[in-house]
Structures are given as structure tokens and as C-alpha cells.
C-alpha positions in Angstrom: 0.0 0.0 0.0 1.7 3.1 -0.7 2.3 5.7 2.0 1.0 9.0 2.2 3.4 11.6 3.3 2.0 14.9 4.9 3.7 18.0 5.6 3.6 19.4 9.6 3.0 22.2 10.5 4.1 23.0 14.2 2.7 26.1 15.5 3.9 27.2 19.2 2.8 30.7 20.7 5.0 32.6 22.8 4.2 33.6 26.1 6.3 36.8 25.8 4.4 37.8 22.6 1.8 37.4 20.6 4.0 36.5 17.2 3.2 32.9 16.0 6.2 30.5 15.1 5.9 28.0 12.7 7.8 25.3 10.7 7.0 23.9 7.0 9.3 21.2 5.2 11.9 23.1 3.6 11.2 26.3 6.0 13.6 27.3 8.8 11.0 28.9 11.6 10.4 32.6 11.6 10.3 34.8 14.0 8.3 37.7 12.6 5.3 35.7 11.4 1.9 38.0 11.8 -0.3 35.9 14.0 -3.0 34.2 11.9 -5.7 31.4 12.3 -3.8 28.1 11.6 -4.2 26.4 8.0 -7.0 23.6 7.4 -5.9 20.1 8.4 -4.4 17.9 5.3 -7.1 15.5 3.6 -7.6 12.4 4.8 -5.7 9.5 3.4 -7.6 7.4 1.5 -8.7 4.4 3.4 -6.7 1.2 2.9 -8.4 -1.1 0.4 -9.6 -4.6 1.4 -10.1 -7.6 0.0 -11.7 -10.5 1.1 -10.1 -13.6 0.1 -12.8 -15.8 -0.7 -13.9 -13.4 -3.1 -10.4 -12.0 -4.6 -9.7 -13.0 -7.7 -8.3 -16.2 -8.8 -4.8 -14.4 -10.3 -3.8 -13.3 -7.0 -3.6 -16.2 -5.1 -1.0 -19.1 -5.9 -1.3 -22.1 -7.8 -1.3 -25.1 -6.9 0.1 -27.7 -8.7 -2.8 -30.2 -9.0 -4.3 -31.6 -12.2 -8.4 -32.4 -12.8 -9.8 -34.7 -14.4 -13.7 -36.3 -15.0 -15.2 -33.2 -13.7 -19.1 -34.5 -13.1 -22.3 -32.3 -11.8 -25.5 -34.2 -11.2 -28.9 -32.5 -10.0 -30.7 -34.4 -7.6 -34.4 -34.3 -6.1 -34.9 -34.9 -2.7 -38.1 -34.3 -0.6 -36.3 -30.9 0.5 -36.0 -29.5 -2.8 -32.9 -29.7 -5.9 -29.8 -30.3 -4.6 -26.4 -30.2 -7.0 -24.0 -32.9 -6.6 -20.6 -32.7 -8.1 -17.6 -34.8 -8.3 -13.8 -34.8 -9.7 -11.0 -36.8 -9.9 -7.5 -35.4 -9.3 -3.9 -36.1 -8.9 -0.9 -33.8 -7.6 1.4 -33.7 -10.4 5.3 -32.3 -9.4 4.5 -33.1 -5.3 2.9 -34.2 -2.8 0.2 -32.7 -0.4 2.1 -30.2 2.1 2.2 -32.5 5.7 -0.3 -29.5 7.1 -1.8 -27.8 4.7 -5.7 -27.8 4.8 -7.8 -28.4 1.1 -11.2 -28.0 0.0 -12.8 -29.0 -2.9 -14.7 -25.6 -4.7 -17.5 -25.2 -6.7 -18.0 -21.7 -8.7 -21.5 -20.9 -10.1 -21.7 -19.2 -13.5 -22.6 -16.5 -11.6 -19.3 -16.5 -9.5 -21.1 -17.7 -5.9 -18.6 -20.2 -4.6 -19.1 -23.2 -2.2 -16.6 -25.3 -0.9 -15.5 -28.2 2.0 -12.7 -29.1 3.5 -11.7 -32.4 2.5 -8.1 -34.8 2.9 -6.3 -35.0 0.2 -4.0 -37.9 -0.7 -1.2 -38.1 -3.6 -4.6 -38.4 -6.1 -8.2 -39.7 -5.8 -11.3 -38.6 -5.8 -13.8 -35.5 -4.5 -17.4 -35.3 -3.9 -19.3 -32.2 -2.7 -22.9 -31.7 -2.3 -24.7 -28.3 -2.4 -28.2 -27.6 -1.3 -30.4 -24.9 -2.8 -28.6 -24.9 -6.0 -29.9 -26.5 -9.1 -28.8 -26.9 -12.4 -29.7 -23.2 -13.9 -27.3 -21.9 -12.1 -24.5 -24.1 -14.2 -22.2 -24.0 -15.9 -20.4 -25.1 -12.9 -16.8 -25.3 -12.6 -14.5 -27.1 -9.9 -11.3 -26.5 -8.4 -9.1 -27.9 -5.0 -7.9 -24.9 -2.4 -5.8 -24.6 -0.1 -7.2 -22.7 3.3 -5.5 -20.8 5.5 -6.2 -21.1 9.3 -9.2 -18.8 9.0 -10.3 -21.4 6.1 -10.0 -19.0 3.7 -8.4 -19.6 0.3 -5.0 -18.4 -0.2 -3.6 -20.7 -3.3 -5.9 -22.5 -6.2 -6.1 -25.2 -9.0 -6.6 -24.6 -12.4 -10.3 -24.9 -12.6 -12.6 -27.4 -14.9 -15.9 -27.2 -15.8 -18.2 -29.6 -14.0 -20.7 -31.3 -17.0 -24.0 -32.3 -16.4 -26.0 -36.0 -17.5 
């Protein structure tokens, strides 16, 4: 974030007189300054932007090395309503799962809502997710694997594939 620099302005009244002294960057004080009402404070600084991970885009968080395969989604009826099954196989290509790092397994709506679960992760396998309330107008879906930080937020993604229907 870059930082805002503002010029000072130090005023100090004398208790001898009634003469003002003041200080500017660049200026040396001056001792024969009429006394006047002080100049307005500098503008604010602009507030500091910030973005929520979960919804920051894709390019700014790290790849991971992970590649997908058979991406599936499958509507279901239940007696609550449409629910959205999806599934997709994958497989780390260059390493292994980090020892400690937490996954999830995503699932992006065409119109960008994202839904995801934490899930183990081996060297490669398989991931299921099930989402309720969605249905399959809200395709085309697309699936990726995360990895969350310790507020299980995303901080690092997988190339995403698209999730095909029956």
C-alpha cells in the first residue's frame, strides 16, 4: 500500500508575545510571522483497500500444482428441494500434499457464488461435494481444490474445470 506523506505544520505561541512560530518542510522557523488562524488540516488519506479472500480473484492467489480430471455435476431431487451434486477426480502432479496444509474441494456458479469443503487430500483420488439450494440453472459449474489458510479461507488454487451435467 503506498504511504501518504504529509507536511507538519508546528505552531507554538510565545508567552512573551503574541507572534506565531511556525515550521513547513523546507522552511527554517520565523520569528516575525503575523499571527493568523492556523491552515486547514491535510485530507484524509484514503482508506486502505480490502479484499476478502474468498472473493479476490483467482490471479492473485498461488497455484497449486494439481491436475483435474472427470469433472461431473448431477442434480438431484430430494423431498427438501434440488440439490447439486458434483464430483472430480485429481492427482498432484510435481509433489505431494504439504504435511499440514488444509484443502477444500470448490465449486464456482456461473454466476461466481462459490461453495466449498474441507476435504483430505492424498497423492490423487477422488472428491465429492454436495450443495443444497442450487440447481442446475445456475451451471455451468466449474470445480477446483484450495488450499485454506487457518481462518479457512483460500490463499492458493487449481486450475479450474468445468463440471458437465447428465
Amino acid at each position: 500500500m503506498p504511504r501518504v506523506q504529509t507536511n507538519v505544520c508546528l505552531f507554538l505561541l510565545s508567552l512573551s508575545s503574541s507572534s506565531v512560530f511556525g515550521c513547513d518542510a523546507g522552511q527554517s522557523p520565523s520569528t516575525s510571522a503575523p499571527a493568523a488562524s492556523p491552515p486547514p488540516p491535510p485530507p484524509p488519506a484514503p482508506p486502505a483497500a480490502s479484499i476478502d479472500e474468498a472473493s479476490a480473484p483467482v490471479a492473485h492467489w498461488k497455484q497449486l500444482d494439481i491436475q483435474l480430471a472427470t469433472g461431473v455435476s448431477l442434480p438431484q431431487t430430494t423431498v427438501d428441494g434440488t440439490i447439486m451434486s458434483f464430483s472430480v477426480d485429481y492427482e498432484f502432479s510435481a509433489a505431494s500434499p504439504a504435511p499440514n496444509a488444509r484443502y477444500a474441494f470448490m465449486v464456482r456458479r456461473q454466476d461466481g457464488e462459490a461453495y466449498f469443503q474441507e476435504q483430505p487430500l492424498g497423492q490423487q483420488g477422488n472428491l465429492m461435494l454436495v450443495v443444497p439450494n442450487w440447481r442446475p440453472d445456475d451451471g455451468p459449474f466449474h470445480g477446483s481444490i484450495v488450499q485454506l489458510d487457518a481462518r479457512q479461507q483460500p490463499i492458493a488454487e487449481s486450475e479450474a474445470i468445468e463440471l458437465t451435467g447428465p
